[in-house]
C-alpha positions in Angstrom: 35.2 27.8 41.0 37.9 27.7 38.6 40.0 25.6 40.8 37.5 23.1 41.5 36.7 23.0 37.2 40.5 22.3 36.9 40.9 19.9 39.8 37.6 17.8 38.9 37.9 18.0 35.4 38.2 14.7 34.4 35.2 13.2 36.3 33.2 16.0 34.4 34.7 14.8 30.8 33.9 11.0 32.0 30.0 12.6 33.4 29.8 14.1 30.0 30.4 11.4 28.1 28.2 8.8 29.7 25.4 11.7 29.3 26.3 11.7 25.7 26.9 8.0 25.2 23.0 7.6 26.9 21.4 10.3 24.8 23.3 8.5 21.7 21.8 5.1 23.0 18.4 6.1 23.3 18.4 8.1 19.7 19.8 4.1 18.6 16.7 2.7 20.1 14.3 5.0 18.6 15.7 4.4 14.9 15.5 1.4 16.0 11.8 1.3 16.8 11.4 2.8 13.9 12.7 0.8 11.2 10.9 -2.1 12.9 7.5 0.1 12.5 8.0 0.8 8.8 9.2 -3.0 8.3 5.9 -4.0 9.7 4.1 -1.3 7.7 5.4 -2.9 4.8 4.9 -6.1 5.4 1.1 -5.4 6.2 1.1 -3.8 2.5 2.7 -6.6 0.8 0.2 -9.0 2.2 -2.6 -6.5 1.4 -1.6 -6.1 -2.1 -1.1 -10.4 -2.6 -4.2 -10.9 -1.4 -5.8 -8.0 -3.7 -4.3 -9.3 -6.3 -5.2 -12.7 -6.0 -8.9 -12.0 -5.7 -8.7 -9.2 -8.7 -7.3 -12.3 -11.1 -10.4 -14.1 -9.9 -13.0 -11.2 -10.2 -11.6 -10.5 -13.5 -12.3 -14.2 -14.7 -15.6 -14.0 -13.4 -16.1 -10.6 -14.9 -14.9 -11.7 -18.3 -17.1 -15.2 -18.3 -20.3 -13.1 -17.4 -19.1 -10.6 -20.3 -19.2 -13.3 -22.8 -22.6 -14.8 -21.5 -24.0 -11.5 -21.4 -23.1 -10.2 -24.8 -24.2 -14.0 -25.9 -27.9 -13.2 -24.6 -28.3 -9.9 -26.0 -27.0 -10.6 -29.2 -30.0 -13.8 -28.9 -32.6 -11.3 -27.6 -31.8 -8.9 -30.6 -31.8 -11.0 -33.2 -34.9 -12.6 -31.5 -36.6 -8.7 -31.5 -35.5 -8.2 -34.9 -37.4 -11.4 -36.0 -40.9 -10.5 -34.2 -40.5 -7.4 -35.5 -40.5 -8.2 -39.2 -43.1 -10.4 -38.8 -45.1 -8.2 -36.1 -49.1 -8.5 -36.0 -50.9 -6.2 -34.1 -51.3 -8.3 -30.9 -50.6 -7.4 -27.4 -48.2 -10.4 -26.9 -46.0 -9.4 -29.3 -45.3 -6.2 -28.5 -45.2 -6.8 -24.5 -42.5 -9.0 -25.5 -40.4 -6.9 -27.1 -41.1 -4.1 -24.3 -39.3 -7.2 -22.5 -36.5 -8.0 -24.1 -35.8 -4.2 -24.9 -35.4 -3.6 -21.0 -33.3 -7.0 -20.2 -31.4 -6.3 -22.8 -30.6 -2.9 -21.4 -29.9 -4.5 -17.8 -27.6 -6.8 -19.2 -25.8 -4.2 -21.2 -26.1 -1.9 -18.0 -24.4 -4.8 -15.9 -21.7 -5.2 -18.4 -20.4 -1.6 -18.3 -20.4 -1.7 -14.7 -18.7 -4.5 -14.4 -16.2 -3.2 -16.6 -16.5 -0.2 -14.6 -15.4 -2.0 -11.4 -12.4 -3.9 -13.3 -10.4 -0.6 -13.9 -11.5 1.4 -10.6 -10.0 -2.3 -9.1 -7.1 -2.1 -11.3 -6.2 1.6 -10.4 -6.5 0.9 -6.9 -4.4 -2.0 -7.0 -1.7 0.3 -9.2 -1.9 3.3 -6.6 -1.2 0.9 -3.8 1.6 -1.0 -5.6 3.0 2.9 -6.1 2.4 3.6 -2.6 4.7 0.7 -1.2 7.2 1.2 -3.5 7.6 5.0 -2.9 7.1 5.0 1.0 10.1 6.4 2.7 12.8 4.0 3.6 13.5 4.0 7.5 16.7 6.1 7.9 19.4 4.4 9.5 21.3 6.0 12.8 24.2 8.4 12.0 26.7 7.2 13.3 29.0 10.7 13.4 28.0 11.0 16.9 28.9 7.6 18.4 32.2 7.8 16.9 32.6 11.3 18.3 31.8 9.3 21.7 34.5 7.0 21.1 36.8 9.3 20.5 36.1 11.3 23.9 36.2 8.1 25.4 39.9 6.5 23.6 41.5 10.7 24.3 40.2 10.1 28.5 41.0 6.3 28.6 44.2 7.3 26.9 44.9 10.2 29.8 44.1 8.1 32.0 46.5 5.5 31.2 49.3 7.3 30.9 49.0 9.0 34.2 
């Protein structure tokens, strides 16, 4: 056994380092693989968090026009109330009226907090994803320790082999 290790050795050495070059090829491909995963991953998120952010800017115009409009009619409709009020009569009108403009004036004030509401649940999500992309994991690159180990099994046989 012995003497077959020492007359065959060098076929062994060269078996061993094709088995190792392979197994250091296919953990190449795999980092490979990947990084071109997590590049797409990112590039998904990027797009994600352009288009978000393009159709938060216009929401949040929207939201703020309708703010102004709504805190224009309720101001109107209070100082409207506050009119009938002081010069109330005991009619049925009136007071129907006012039962009226008390409750749109609470749906508008109602609408404004929500939308205000939805503005910085928006914003937040758009921060946490912004945070997500910038904090995921980087794709970590080969080592390269072993491939150079390869080559130098491969330069010590070649250079056996050479001189022989």
């Amino acid at each position: 056994m012995i003497a077959l290790l020492l007359r065959y050795w060098q076929i062994g050495l060269a078996v061993a380092a094709v088995a190792f070059g392979a197994v250091m090829w296919h953990e190449h491909n795999v980092a490979e693989v990947e990084k071109g995963v997590a590049q797409e991953r990112y590039r998904v998120a990027d797009a994600t968090v352009k288009a978000i952010r393009s159709q938060l800017v216009h929401t949040d115009t929207l939201v703020v026009r309708d703010t102004v409009k709504v805190r224009v009619a309720v101001d109107r409709v209070v100082t409207l109330r506050d009119t009938v009020l002081s010069h109330l009569t005991d009619t049925v009108l009136v007071k129907q009226f006012v039962t009226r403009a008390d409750s749109a004036a609470k749906a508008c004030v109602e609408l404004s907090n929500d939308c205000q509401a939805f503005r910085a649940y928006a914003t937040q999500t758009i921060k946490a994803l912004e945070q997500k992309v910038t904090t995921a994991p980087v794709a970590k690159p080969p080592h390269h320790l072993a491939a150079d180990v390869l080559w130098f099994t491969l330069g010590a046989a070649g250079g056996y082999f050479a001189h022989r």
